[in-house]
C-alpha positions in Angstrom: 0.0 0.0 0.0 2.7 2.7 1.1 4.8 1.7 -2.1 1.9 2.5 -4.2 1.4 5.9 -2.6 4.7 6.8 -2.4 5.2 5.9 -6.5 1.9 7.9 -6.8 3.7 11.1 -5.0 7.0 10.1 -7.0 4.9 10.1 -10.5 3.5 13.8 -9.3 6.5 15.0 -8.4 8.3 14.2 -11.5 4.7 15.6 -13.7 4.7 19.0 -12.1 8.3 19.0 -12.4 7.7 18.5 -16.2 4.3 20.4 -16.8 4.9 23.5 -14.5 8.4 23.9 -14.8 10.5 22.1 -17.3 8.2 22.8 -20.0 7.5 26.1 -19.3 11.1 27.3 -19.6 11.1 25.4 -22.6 8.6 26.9 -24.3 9.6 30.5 -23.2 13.1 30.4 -24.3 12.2 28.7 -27.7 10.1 32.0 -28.3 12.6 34.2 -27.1 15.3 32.8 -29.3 12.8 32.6 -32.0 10.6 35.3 -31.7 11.9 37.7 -29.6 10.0 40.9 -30.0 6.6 39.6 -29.7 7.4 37.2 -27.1 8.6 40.4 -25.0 4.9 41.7 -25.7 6.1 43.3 -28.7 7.0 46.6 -26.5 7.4 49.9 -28.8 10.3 51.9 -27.6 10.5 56.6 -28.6 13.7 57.7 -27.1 14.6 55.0 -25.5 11.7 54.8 -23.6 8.8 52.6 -23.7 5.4 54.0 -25.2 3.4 51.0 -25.8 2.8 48.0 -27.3 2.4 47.0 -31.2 -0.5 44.5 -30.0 -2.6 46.6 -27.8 -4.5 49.8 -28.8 -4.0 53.1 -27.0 -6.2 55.8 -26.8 -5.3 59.0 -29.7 -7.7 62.6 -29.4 -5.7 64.9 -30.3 -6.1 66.3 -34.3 -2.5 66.1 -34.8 -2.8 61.7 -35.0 -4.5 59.1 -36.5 -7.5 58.4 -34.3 -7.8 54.0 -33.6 -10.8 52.1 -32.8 -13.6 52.6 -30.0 -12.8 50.9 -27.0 -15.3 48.7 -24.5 -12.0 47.7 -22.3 -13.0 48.8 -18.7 -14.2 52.1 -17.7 -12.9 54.3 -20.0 -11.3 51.8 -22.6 -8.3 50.9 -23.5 -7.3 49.1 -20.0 -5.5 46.0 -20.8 -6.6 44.3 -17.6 -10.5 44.0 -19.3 -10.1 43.3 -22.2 -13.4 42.8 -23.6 -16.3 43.9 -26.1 -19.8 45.5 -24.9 -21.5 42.6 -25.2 -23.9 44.8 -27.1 -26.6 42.7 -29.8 -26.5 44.1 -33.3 -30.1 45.4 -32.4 -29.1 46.7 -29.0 -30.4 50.9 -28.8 -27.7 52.0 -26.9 -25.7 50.1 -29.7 -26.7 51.8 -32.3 -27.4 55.3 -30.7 -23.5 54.8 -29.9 -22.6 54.4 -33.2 -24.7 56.8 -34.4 -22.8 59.7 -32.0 -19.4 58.1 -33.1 -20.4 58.7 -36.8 -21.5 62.3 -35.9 -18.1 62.8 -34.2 -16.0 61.4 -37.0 -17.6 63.2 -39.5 -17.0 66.4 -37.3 -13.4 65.8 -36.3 -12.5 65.0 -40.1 -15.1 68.2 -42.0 -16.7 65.5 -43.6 -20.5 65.7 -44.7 -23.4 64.7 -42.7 -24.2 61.8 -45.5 -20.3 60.6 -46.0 -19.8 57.0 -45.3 -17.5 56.1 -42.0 -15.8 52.7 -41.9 -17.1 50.7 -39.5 -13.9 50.2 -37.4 -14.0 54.0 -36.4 -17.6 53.6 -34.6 -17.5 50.0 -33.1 -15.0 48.3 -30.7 -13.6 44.9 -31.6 -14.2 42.2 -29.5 -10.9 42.6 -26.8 -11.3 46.1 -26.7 -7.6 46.3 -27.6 -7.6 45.9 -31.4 -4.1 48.1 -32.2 -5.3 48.3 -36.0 -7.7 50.6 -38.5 -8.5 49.5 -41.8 -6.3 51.4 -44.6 -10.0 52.8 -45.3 -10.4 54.6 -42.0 -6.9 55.7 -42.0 -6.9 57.6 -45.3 -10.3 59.2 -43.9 -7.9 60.7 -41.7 -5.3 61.9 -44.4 -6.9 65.5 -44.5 -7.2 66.6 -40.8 -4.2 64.9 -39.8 -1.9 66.8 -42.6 -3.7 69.9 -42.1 -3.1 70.3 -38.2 0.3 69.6 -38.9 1.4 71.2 -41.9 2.6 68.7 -43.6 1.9 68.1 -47.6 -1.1 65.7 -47.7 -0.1 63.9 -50.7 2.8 62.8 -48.2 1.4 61.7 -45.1 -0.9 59.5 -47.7 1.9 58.2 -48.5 3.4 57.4 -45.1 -0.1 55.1 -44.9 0.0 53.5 -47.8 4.0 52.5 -46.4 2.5 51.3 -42.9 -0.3 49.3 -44.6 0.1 45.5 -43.3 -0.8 43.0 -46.0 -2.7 39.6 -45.2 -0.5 36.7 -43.8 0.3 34.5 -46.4 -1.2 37.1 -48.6 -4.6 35.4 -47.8 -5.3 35.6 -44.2 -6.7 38.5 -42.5 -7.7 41.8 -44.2 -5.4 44.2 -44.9 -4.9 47.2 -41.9 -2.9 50.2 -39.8 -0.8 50.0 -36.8 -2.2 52.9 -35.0 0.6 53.4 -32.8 3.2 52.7 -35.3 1.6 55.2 -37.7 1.7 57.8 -35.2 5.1 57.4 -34.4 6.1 57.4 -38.0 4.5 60.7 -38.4 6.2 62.5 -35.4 9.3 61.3 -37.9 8.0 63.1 -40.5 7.3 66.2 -39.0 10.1 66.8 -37.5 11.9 65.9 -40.6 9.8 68.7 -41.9 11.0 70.8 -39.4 14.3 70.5 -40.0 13.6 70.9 -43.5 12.1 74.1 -42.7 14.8 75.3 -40.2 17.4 74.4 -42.6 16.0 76.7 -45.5 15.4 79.6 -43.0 18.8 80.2 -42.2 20.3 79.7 -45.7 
């Protein structure tokens, strides 16, 4: 009887040796060799210093960037510790009364007309809350506002888009879309390229 228990403790001992430890390592150092920015969470670094993360979308108001998708994550979205959607049915009032004010504001922010389309990922949140991506539609929506506030050629910063646009894996899955983040960042580059530019020509 006690020989039998104590294989039984031996055969658990060596299991959560194996399933909780040994493996676990395993599998973290394989990514890390492998993959090592996203299995570091795929951290964004400005200066040095950490501003986010490629996989979780942060919340942009101001004029001057590319505006990402609704949130539903916690309070006041964006909180990576609830990730979530609303839970909201396509027939749901305060649903669509929701994205009825998001359309309003979006056509505000960007001077468009009352009866211009909006693409749907600027008035809905995805279902974690988090998604980091627009479509390239709802990005070049943006083109106009975002190049006027800053005073940078438009034709350019369309082009800056069209550079950040992330094709389909394996060219056939997923849709094609905008790191929100990275685009941002990528335009602070620009403009202050364009400030140099500028600086450069006034003291000639």
């Amino acid at each position: 009887m006690w020989r039998i228990i104590c294989r039984a403790f031996f055969l658990l001992a060596i299991m959560t040796f194996l399933t909780g430890i040994a493996y676990p390592l395993a599998v973290v150092g394989l990514a890390e060799a492998i993959f090592p920015l996203p299995a570091g969470g795929s951290l964004v670094y400005k200066n040095g210093e950490p501003v986010g993360s490629a996989l979780i979308g942060q919340k942009f108001t101001s004029p001057a960037y590319f505006h990402g998708r609704p949130s539903a994550a916690g309070q006041s979205g964006y909180d990576a510790a609830s990730s979530g959607g609303s839970n909201l049915g396509p027939t749901n009032r305060k649903l669509i009364s929701t994205a009825q004010e998001r359309i309003a504001l979006v056509q505000k922010e960007n001077g468009l007309k009352p009866q211009t389309p909006v693409p749907g990922d600027l008035v809905t949140a995805s279902a974690s809350g988090l998604d980091p991506h627009i479509s390239p539609e709802a990005a070049f929506l943006q083109v106009p506002r975002v190049a006027g506030t800053r005073n940078l050629p438009e034709e350019e910063v369309r082009e800056l888009v069209e550079r950040r646009i992330e094709r389909p894996q394996l060219g056939i899955l997923g849709a094609p879309r905008v790191n929100v983040l990275l685009l941002n960042l990528a335009l602070d580059e620009l403009t202050q390229e364009h400030q140099g530019s500028v600086l450069k020509s006034e003291n000639r």
